[in-house]
N, C-alpha and C positions, 0 to 999 in steps of 0.2 A: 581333313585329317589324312594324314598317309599313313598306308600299311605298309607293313615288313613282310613282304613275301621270300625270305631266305630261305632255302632249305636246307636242314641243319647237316654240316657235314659230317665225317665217319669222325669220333674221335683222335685227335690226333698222338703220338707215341708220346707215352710218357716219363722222363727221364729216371723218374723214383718208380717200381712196382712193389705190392706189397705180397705175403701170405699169410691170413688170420688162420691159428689153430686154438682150435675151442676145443676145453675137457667136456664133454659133453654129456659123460657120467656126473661132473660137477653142474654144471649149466641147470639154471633153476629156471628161465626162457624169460627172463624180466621185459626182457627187450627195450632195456635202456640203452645197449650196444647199438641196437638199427635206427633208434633215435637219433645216436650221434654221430651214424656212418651219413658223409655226406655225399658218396659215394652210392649209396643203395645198394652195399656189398653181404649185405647180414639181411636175414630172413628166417623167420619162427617155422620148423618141422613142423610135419607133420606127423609124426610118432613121437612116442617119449622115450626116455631112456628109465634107468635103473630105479629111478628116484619117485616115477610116475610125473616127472615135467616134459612137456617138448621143449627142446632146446632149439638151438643157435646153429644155422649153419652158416657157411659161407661162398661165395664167387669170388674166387682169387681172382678171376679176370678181371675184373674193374677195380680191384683193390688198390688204394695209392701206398697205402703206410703209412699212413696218417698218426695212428695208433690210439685216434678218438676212442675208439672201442675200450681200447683196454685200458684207458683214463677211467671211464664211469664205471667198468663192472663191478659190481661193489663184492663180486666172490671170488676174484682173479682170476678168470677159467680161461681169458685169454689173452695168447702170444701173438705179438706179430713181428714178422720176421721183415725187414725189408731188401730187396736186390734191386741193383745197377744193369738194365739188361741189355746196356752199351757199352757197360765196359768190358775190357778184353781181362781175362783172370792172367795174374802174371806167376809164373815160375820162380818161385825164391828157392829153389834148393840149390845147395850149391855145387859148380860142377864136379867134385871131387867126393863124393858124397860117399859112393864104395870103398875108397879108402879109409875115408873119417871112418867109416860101420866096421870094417875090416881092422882098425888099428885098435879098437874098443870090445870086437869081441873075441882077438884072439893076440893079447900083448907081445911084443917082445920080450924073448928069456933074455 
């Protein structure tokens, strides 16, 4: 029988990142969310919040955006946002843009 002696490399960049935001005054700590992170992005506090539950925190590092989390939660407490962190943000104003502001706050008599 042959072994697999690989040693596992750094994860490589991934084209989707994600950021989970948990209400975390809401968050009852079911932890059906870290069930369905397949990721290992979600992990039960250790303190409670308002309610007397620990909640849900999160590692936006490893997060894809998957948005498994916020499928199961059955109290809605969480968003997830996702970003492109290859692509270049593009400039849509357009160039005349002082005038357009300039003709709208002060008309022609």
């Amino acid at each position: 029988m042959e072994q697999n002696n690989t040693v596992p490399t750094a994860g490589k960049e991934r084209k989707v990142k994600g950021k989970v935001v948990i209400d975390i005054q809401r968050c009852k700590g079911c932890e059906l969310c870290t069930t369905a992170c397949r990721e290992q992005a979600l992990t039960l506090s250790g303190t409670i919040n308002s309610k007397g539950y620990r909640y849900i925190i999160a590692n936006n590092e490893v997060c894809t955006g998957c948005t498994n989390c916020a499928l199961v939660c059955p109290d809605a407490v969480i968003t997830v946002y996702r970003t492109h962190p290859k692509k270049k943000p593009v400039d849509i104003t357009p160039e005349n843009i002082r005038e357009q502001l300039q003709s709208i706050m002060s008309p022609a008599k």
